[in-house]
mmCIF file of the C-alpha atoms, coordinates in Angstrom:
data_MODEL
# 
_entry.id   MODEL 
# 
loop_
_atom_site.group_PDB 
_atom_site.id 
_atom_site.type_symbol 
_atom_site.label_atom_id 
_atom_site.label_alt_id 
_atom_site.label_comp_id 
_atom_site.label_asym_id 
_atom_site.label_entity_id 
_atom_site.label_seq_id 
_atom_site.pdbx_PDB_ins_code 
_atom_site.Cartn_x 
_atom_site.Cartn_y 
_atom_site.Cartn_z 
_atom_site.occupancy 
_atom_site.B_iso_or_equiv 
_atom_site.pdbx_formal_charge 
_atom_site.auth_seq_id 
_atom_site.auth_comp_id 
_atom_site.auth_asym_id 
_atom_site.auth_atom_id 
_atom_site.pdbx_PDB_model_num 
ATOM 1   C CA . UNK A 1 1   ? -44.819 93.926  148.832 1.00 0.00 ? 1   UNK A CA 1 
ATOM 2   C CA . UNK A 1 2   ? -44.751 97.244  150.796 1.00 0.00 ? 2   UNK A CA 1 
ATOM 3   C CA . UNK A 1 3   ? -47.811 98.937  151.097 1.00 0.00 ? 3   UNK A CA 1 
ATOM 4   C CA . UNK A 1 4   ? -47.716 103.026 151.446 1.00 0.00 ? 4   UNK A CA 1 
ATOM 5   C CA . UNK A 1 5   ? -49.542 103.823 154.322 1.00 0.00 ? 5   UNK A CA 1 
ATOM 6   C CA . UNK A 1 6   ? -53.074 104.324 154.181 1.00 0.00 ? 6   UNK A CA 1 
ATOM 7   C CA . UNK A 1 7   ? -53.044 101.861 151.321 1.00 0.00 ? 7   UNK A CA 1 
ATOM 8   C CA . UNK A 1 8   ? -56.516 99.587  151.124 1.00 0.00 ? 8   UNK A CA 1 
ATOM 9   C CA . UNK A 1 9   ? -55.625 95.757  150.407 1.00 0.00 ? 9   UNK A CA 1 
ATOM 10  C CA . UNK A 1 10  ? -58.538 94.083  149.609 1.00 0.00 ? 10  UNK A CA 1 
ATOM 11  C CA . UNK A 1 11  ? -58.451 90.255  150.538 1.00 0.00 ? 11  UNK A CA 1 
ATOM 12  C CA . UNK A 1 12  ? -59.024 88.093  147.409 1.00 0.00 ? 12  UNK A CA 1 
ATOM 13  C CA . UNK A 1 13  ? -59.287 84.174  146.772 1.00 0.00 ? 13  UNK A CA 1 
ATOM 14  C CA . UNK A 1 14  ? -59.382 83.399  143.481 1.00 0.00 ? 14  UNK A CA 1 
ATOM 15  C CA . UNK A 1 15  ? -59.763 86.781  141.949 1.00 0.00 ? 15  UNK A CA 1 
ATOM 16  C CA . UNK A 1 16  ? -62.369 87.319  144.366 1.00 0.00 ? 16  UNK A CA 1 
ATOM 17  C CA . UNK A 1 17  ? -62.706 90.066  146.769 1.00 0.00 ? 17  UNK A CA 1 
ATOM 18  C CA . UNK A 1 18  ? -63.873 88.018  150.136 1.00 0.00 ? 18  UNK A CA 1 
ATOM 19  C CA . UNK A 1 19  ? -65.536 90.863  152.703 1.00 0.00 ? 19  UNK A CA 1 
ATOM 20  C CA . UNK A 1 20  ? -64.629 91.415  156.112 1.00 0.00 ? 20  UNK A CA 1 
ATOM 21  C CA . UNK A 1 21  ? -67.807 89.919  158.004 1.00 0.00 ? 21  UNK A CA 1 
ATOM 22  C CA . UNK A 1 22  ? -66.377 86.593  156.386 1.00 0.00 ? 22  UNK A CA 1 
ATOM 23  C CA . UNK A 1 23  ? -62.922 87.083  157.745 1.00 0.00 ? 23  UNK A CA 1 
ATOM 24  C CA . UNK A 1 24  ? -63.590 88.650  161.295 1.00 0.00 ? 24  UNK A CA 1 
ATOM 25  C CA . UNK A 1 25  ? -65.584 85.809  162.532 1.00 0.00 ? 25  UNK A CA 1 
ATOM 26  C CA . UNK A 1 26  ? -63.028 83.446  161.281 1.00 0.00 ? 26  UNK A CA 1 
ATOM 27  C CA . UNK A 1 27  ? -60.318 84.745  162.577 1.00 0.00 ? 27  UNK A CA 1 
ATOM 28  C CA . UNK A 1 28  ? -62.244 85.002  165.940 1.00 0.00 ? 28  UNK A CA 1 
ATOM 29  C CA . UNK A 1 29  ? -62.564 81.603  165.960 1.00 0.00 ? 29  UNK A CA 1 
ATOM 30  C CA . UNK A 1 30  ? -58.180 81.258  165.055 1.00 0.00 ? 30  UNK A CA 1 
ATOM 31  C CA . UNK A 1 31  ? -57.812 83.486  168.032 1.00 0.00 ? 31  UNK A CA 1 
ATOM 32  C CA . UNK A 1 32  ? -59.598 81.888  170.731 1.00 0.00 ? 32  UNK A CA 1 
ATOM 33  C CA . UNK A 1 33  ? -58.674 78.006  169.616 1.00 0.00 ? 33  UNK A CA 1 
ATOM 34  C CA . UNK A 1 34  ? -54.896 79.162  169.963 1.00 0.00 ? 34  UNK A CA 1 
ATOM 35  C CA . UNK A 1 35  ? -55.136 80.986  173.479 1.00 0.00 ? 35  UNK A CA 1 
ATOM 36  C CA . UNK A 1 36  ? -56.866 78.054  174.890 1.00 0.00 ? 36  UNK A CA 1 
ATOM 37  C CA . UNK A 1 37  ? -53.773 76.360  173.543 1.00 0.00 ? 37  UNK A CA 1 
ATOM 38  C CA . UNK A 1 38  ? -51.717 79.135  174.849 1.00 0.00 ? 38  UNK A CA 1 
ATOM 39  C CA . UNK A 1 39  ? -53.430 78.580  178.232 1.00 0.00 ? 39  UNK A CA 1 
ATOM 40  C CA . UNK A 1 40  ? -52.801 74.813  178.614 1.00 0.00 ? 40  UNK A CA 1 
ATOM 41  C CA . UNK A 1 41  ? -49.232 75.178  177.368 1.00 0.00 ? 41  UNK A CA 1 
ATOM 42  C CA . UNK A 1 42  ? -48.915 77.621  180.366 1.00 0.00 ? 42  UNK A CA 1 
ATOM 43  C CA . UNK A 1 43  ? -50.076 75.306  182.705 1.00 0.00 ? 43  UNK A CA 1 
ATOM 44  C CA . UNK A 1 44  ? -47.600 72.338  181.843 1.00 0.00 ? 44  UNK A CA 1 
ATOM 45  C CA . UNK A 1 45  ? -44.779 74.782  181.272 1.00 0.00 ? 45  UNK A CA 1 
ATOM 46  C CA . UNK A 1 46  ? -45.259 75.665  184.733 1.00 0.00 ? 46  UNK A CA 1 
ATOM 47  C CA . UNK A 1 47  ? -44.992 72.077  186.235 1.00 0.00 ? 47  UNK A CA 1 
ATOM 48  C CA . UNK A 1 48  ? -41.890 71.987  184.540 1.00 0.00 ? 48  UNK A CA 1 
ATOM 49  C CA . UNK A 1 49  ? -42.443 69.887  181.237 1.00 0.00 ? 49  UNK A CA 1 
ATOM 50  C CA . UNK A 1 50  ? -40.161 70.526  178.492 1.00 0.00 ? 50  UNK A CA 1 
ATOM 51  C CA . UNK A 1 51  ? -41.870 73.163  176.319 1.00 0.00 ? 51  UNK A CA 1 
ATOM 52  C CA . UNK A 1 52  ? -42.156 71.256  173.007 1.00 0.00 ? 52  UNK A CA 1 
ATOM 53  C CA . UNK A 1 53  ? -43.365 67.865  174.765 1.00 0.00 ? 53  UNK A CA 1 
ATOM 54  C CA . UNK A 1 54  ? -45.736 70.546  176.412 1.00 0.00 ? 54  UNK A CA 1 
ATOM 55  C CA . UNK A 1 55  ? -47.213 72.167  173.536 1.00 0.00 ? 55  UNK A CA 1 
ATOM 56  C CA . UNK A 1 56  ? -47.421 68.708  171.696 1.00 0.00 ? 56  UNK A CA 1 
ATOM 57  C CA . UNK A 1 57  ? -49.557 67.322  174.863 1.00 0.00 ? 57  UNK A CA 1 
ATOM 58  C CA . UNK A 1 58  ? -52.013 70.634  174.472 1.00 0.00 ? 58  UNK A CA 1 
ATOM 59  C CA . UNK A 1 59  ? -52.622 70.628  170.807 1.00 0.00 ? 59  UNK A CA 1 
ATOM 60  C CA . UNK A 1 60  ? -52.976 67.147  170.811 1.00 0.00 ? 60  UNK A CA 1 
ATOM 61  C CA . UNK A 1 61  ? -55.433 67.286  173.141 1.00 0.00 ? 61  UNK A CA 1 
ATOM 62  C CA . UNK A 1 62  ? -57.355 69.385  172.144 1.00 0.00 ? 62  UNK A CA 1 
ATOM 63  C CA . UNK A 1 63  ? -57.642 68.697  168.530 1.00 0.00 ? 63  UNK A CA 1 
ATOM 64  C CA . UNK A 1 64  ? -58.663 65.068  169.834 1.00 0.00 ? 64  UNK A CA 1 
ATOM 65  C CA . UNK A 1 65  ? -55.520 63.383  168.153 1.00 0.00 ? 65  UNK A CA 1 
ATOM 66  C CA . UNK A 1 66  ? -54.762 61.002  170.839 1.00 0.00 ? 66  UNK A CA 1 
ATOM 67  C CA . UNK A 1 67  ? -50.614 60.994  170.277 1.00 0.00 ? 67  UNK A CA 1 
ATOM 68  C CA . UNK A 1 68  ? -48.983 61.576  173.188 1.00 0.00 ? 68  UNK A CA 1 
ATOM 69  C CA . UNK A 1 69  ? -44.761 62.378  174.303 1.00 0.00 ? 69  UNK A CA 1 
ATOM 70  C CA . UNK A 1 70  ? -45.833 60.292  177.701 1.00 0.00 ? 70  UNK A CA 1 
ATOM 71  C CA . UNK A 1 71  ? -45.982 63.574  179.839 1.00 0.00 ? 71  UNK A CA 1 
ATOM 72  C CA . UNK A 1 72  ? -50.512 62.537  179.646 1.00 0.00 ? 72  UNK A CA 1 
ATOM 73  C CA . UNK A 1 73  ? -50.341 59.937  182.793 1.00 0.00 ? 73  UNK A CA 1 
ATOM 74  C CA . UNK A 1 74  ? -52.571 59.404  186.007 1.00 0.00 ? 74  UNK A CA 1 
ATOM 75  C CA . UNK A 1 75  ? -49.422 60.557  188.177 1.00 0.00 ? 75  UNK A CA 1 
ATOM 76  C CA . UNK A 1 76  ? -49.352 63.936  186.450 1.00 0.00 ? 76  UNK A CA 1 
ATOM 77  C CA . UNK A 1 77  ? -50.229 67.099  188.653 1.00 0.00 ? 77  UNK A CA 1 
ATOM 78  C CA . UNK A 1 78  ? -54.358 67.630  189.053 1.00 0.00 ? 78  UNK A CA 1 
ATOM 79  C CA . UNK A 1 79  ? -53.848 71.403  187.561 1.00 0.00 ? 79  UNK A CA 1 
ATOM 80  C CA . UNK A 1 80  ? -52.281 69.869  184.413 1.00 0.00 ? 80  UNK A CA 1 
ATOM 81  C CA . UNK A 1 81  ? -55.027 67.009  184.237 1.00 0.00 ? 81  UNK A CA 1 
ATOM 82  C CA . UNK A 1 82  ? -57.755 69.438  184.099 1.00 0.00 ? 82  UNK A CA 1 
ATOM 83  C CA . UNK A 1 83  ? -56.339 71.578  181.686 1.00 0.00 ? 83  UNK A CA 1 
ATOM 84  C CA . UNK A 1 84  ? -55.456 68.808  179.075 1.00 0.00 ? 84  UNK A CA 1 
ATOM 85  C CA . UNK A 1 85  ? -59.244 67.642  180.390 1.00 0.00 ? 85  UNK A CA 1 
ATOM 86  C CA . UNK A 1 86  ? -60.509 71.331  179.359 1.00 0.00 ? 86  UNK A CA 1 
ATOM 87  C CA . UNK A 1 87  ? -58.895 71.171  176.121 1.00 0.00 ? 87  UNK A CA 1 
ATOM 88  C CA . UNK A 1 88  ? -60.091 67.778  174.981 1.00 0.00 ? 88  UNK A CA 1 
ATOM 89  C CA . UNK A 1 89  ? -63.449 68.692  175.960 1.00 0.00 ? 89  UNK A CA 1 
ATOM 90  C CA . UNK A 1 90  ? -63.579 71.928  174.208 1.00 0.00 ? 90  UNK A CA 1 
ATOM 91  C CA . UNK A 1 91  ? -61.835 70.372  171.178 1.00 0.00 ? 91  UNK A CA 1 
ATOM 92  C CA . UNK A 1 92  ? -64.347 67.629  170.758 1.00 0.00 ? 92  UNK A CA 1 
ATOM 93  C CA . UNK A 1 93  ? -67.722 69.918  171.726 1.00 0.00 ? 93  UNK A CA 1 
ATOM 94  C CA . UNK A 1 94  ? -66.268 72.004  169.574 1.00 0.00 ? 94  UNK A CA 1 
ATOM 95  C CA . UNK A 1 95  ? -65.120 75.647  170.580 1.00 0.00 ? 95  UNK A CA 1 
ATOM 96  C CA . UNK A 1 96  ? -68.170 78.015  169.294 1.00 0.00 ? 96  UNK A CA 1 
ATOM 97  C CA . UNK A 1 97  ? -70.624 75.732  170.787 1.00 0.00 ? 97  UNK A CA 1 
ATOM 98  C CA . UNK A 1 98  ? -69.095 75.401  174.481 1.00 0.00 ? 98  UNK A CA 1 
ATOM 99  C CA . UNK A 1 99  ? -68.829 79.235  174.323 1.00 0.00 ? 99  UNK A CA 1 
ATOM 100 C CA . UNK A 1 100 ? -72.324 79.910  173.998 1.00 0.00 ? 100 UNK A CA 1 
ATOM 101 C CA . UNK A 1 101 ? -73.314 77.415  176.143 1.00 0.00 ? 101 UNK A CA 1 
ATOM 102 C CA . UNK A 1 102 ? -71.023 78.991  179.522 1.00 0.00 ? 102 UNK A CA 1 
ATOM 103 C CA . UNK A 1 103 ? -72.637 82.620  177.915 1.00 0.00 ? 103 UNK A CA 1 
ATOM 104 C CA . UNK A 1 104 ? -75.646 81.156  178.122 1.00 0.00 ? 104 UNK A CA 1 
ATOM 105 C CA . UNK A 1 105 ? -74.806 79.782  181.416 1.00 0.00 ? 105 UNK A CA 1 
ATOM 106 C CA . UNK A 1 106 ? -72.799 83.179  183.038 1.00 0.00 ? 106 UNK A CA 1 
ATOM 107 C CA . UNK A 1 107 ? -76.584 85.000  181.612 1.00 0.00 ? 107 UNK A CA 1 
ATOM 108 C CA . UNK A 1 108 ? -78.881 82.855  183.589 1.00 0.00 ? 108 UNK A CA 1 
ATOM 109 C CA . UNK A 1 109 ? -76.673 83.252  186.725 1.00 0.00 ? 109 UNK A CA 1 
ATOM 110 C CA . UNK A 1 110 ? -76.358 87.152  186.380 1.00 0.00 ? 110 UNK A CA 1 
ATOM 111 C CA . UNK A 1 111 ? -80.609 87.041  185.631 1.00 0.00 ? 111 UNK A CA 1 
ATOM 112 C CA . UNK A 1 112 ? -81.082 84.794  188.899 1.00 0.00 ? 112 UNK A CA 1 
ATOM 113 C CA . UNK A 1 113 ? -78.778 87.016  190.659 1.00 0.00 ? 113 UNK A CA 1 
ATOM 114 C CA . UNK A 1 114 ? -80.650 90.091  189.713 1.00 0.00 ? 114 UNK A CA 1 
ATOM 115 C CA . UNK A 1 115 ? -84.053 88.633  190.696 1.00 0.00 ? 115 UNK A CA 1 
ATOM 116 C CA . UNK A 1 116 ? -82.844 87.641  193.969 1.00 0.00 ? 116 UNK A CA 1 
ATOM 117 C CA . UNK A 1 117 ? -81.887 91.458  194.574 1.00 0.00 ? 117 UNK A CA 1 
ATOM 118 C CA . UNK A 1 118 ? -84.942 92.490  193.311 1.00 0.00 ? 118 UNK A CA 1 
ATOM 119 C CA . UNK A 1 119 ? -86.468 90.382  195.856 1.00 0.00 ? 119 UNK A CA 1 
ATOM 120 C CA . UNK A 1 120 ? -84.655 90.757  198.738 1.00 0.00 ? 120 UNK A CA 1 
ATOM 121 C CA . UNK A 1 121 ? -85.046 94.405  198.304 1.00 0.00 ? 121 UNK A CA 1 
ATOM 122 C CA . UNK A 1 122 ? -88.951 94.294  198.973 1.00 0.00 ? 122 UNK A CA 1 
# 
């Protein structure tokens, strides 16, 4: 249906109103599993692959499937290898938890980076 504008539309599941700090995080999660399958599509659309083959390759990859159109061989490009690499990696780690860990990683850099400043500025 057509909502008037300004109309409130309160997300239920089964007759239950479910709140937004459910729904954000999830859909957080939807949004950053499908552009790293955005991403890797990119990649092998730009070596050429046929785009359905290519997307097939990518989700398969990363969900950890295994099933393959025969475009996943040593004789691909190294660009495309590391991407479908990327992808399996983060699908079987898990998205969330690779995440934190290069935040975690990118926070320690900045901190070491920042002390060595400090330093060098004495």
């Amino acid at each position: 249906s057509l909502a008037p504008p300004g109309a409130v539309i309160l997300l239920k599941v089964e007759g239950k109103k479910v709140d937004e700090s459910i729904v954000e995080p999830i859909l957080s999660f939807i949004v950053l599993y499908s552009a790293i399958i955005v991403a890797g599509w990119f990649v092998l659309l730009a070596y050429g692959y046929a785009p359905l083959d290519a997307l097939f390759e990518v989700v398969s990859a990363q969900s950890t499937v295994g099933l393959s159109t025969g475009i996943t061989s040593p004789t691909m490009p190294l660009l495309a290898k590391i991407s479908l690499t990327i992808a399996m990696w983060m699908g079987r780690l898990e998205l969330i938890p690779v995440l934190l860990m290069i935040a975690e990683a990118l926070r320690r850099t900045r901190a070491n980076l920042t002390l060595g400043l400090k330093k060098s500025e004495r």
